[in-house]
C-alpha positions in Angstrom: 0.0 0.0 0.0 1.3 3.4 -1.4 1.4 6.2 0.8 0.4 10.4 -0.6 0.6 13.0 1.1 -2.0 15.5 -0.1 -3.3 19.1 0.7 -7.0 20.0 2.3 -7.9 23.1 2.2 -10.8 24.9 4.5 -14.3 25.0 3.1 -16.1 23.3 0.5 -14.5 24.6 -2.8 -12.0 27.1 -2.6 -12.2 27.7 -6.0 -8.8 26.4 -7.3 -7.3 23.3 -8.3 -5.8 21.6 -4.8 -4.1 18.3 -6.1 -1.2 17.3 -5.1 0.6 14.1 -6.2 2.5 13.7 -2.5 3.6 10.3 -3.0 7.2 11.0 -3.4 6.8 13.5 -0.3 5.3 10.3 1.6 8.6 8.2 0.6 10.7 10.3 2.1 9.2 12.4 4.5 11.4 11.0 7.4 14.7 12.5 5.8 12.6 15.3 4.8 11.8 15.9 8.7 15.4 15.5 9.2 16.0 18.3 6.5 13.7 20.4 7.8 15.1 20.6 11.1 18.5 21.0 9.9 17.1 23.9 7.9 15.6 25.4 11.2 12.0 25.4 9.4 8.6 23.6 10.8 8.6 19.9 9.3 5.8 19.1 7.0 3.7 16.2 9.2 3.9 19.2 11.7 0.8 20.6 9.4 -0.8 17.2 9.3 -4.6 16.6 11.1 -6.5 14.2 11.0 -10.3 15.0 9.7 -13.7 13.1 9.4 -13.5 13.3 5.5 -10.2 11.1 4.9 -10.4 8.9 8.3 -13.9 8.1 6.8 -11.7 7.1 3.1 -9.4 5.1 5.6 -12.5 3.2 6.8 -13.9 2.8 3.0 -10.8 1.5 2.3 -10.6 -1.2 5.3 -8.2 0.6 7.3 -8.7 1.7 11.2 -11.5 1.2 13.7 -14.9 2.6 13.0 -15.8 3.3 16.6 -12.0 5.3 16.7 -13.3 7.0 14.1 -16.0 8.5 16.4 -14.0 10.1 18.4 -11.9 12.2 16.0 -11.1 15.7 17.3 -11.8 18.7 15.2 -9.0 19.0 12.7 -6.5 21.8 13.1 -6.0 24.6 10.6 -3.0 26.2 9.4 -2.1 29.5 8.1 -0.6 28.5 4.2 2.1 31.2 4.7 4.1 29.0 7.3 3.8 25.9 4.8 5.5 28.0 2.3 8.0 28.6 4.4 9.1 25.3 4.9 8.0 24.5 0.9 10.6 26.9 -0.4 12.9 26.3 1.9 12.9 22.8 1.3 12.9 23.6 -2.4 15.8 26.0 -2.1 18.2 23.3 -0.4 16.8 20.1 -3.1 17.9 22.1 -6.2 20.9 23.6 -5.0 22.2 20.5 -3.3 20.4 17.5 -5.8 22.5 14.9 -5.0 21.3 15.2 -1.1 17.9 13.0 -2.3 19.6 11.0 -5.2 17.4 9.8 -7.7 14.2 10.8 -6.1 15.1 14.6 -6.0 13.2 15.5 -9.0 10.2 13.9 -7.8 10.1 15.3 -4.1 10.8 18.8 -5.9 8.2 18.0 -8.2 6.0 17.8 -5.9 6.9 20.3 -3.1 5.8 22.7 -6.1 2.8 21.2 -6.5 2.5 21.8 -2.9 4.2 25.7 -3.4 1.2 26.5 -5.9 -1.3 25.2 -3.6 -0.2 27.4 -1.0 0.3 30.2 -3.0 -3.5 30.2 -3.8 -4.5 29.6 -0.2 -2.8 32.7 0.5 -4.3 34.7 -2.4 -7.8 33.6 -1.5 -7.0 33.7 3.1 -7.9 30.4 3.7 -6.3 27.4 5.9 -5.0 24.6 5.0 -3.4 21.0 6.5 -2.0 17.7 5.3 -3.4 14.5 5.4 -2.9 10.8 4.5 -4.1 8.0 1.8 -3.1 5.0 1.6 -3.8 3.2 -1.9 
């Protein structure tokens, strides 16, 4: 089962295109949380919270406990402009040092930008954002 790490932004629509691959992101997120905190900026899972709408896709899928489910606490919201932070930051180090990811440093930029234009919209428009999880 394949990991992604994917953008949710707040309210129904926001009026903008919000996928994000994140499956490369998902791969290596533990050396990208090492990164991070070498770069002094806030890890990516640090933006991660759990909601009703993909712990309910983890259930359709047959993963976790319905009754768990339940009991979910109200997922936390984040201002876009400190995920950019860490997005460019994270971008900044990948293309200037390239052989620090090896052969999946094209994908993880790939898709930090993916994550860059997402944010870049969320800020445009004011609204929150966080990161959750699939697993396919």
């Amino acid at each position: 089962m394949a990991a992604s790490l994917y953008i949710v932004v707040e309210g129904e629509d926001p009026g903008f295109d919000i996928f994000v691959n994140g499956r490369a992101l998902a791969r290596n997120e533990d050396a990208l949380e090492r990164l991070a905190e070498t770069l002094r900026v806030t890890p990516l899972l640090h933006f991660f919270s759990a909601d009703e709408n993909s712990m309910c896709v983890l259930l359709e899928q047959g993963s976790g406990d319905p009754e768990w489910a339940q009991h979910l606490p109200q997922p936390q919201w984040f201002d876009p402009g400190q995920g950019l932070i860490t997005v460019r930051a994270l971008i900044e180090f990948l293309t200037s040092t390239p052989v620090s990811f090896g052969s999946e440093t094209l994908p993880v930029v790939g898709e930090l930008r993916e994550y860059e234009r997402v944010l870049d919209k969320a800020v445009k428009y004011k609204l929150r954002w966080h990161l959750a999880v699939s697993w396919r």
